[in-house]
C-alpha positions, 0 to 999 in steps of 0.5 A, a space after each residue: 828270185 824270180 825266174 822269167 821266159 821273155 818273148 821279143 823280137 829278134 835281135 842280131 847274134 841269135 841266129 846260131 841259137 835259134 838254128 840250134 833249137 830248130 834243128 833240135 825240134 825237128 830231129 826229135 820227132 825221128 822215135 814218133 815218126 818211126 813208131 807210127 810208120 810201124 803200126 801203118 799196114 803197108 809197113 806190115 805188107 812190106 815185110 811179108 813180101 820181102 819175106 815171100 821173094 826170099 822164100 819163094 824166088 831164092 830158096 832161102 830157109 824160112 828163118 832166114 826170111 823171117 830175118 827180112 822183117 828186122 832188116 826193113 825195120 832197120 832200113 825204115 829207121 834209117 829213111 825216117 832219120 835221113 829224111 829228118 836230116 834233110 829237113 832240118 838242114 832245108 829249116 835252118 838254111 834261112 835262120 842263117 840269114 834272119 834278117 833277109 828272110 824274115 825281118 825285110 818287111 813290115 808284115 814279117 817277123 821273127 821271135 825268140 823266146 828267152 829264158 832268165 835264170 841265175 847264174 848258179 842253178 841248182 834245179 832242171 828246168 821242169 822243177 822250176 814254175 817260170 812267169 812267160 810274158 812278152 817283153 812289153 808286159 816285161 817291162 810295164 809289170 818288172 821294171 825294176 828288175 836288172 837283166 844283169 841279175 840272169 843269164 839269159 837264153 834263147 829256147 824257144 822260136 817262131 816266125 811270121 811270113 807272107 803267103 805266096 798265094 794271097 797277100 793278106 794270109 800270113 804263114 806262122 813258120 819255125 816254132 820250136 821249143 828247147 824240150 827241156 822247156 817245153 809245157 812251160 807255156 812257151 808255145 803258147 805265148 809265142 803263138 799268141 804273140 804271133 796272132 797280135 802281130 798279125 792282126 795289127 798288121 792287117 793279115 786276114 788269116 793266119 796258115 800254118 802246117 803241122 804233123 801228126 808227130 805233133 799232136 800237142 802242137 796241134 791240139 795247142 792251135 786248135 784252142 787259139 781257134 786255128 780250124 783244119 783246112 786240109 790233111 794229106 800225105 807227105 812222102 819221106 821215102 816214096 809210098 812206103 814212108 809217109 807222114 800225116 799231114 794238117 794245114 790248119 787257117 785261123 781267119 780274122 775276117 773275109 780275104 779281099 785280095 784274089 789269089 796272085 
């Protein structure tokens, strides 16, 4: 039997999935961000300062000083897990309420990416080949086949919204995939799907952000002919917690509308 990822339009009852992987996604860059945080020099700097107060100002031994260094370790985990946290629970606040935030317009869209497979599997995801197509493509090429021959589930997401500074840019928002589908081709069909919806609809550019505890993503919109627009910091905890940043554009033609 052959097993199918279907990419569709949103449909009510999804939300609670698509807040699952959203959240999923999100918190499973926690181990990347900390490591990175780890190799930075002002992590270095932090640890031999702390050291020297201890040292110089208290008198404390120097193997207790050195105990500094594991403490900021610790408490550079726990920033990096916090500031993920809050970002999940700031990402999943409007999937509670798809319908308003992103399906209230025609230049809007939200879509899911679901899984058909049997009812009885006796393979992981990563051993099984899948076929990913959109639900039109679905229905041209298999029209035959019985959705009620699968057990379907949602594992992957994105979203289309209007930019708040220029009317004819879209934002690409909420992509995620459930990690155990993931180099499947998910992303990559979402992304497509999303580039489709958006030249139909007019849009002369497409904005997204992502981070450097992205990297596969990233590389992932470059091939769709996504160009840097601009990279910065963004503060998780001050100075001393920062993650690199990239706003990547995909123009279809020249913006006509000026800047609201």
């Amino acid at each position: 039997m052959n097993q199918f990822i279907i990419i569709r339009d949103y449909r009510p009852g999804d939300e609670l999935f698509c807040r699952e992987i959203i959240k999923e996604g999100t918190m499973s860059t926690v181990n990347t961000a900390f490591f990175t945080g780890l190799t930075r020099e002002i992590t270095l700097q932090i640890m031999i300062f702390a050291s020297a107060i201890m040292f110089i100002f208290f008198g404390f031994p120097f193997s207790v000083c050195l105990g500094s260094i594991p403490a900021v370790i610790i408490l550079m985990y726990i920033f990096i897990w916090l500031g993920h946290t809050y970002k999940a629970l700031e990402m999943t606040q409007d999937v509670n309420n798809i319908p308003r935030v992103y399906m209230s317009s025609e230049y809007t869209g939200f879509w899911v990416a679901e899984v058909y497979e049997p009812y009885f599997m006796t393979r992981e995801p990563h051993q099984i080949k899948y076929t990913v197509m959109t639900e039109r493509d679905f229905r041209a090429l298999y029209p035959g086949v019985s959705e009620t021959q699968h057990q379907k589930k949602i594992v992957g997401t994105v979203a289309i919204t209007r930019s708040k500074d220029s009317l004819d840019k879209a934002w690409l928002r909420r992509m995620a995939v459930n990690p155990k589908y993931q180099r499947k081709g998910i992303a990559s069909v979402l992304t497509d799907e999303a580039i489709r919806f958006c030249n139909e609809k007019g849009y002369a550019a497409i904005e997204l952000v992502t981070s450097e505890c992205h990297d596969a993503a990233r590389e992932l919109y470059l091939k769709k002919g996504f160009d840097l627009k601009q990279m910065y910091h963004k503060q998780i905890f001050g100075t001393i917690v920062t993650i690199q940043m990239y706003q990547l554009i995909l123009r279809f033609r020249p913006s006509d509308i000026p800047v609201v």
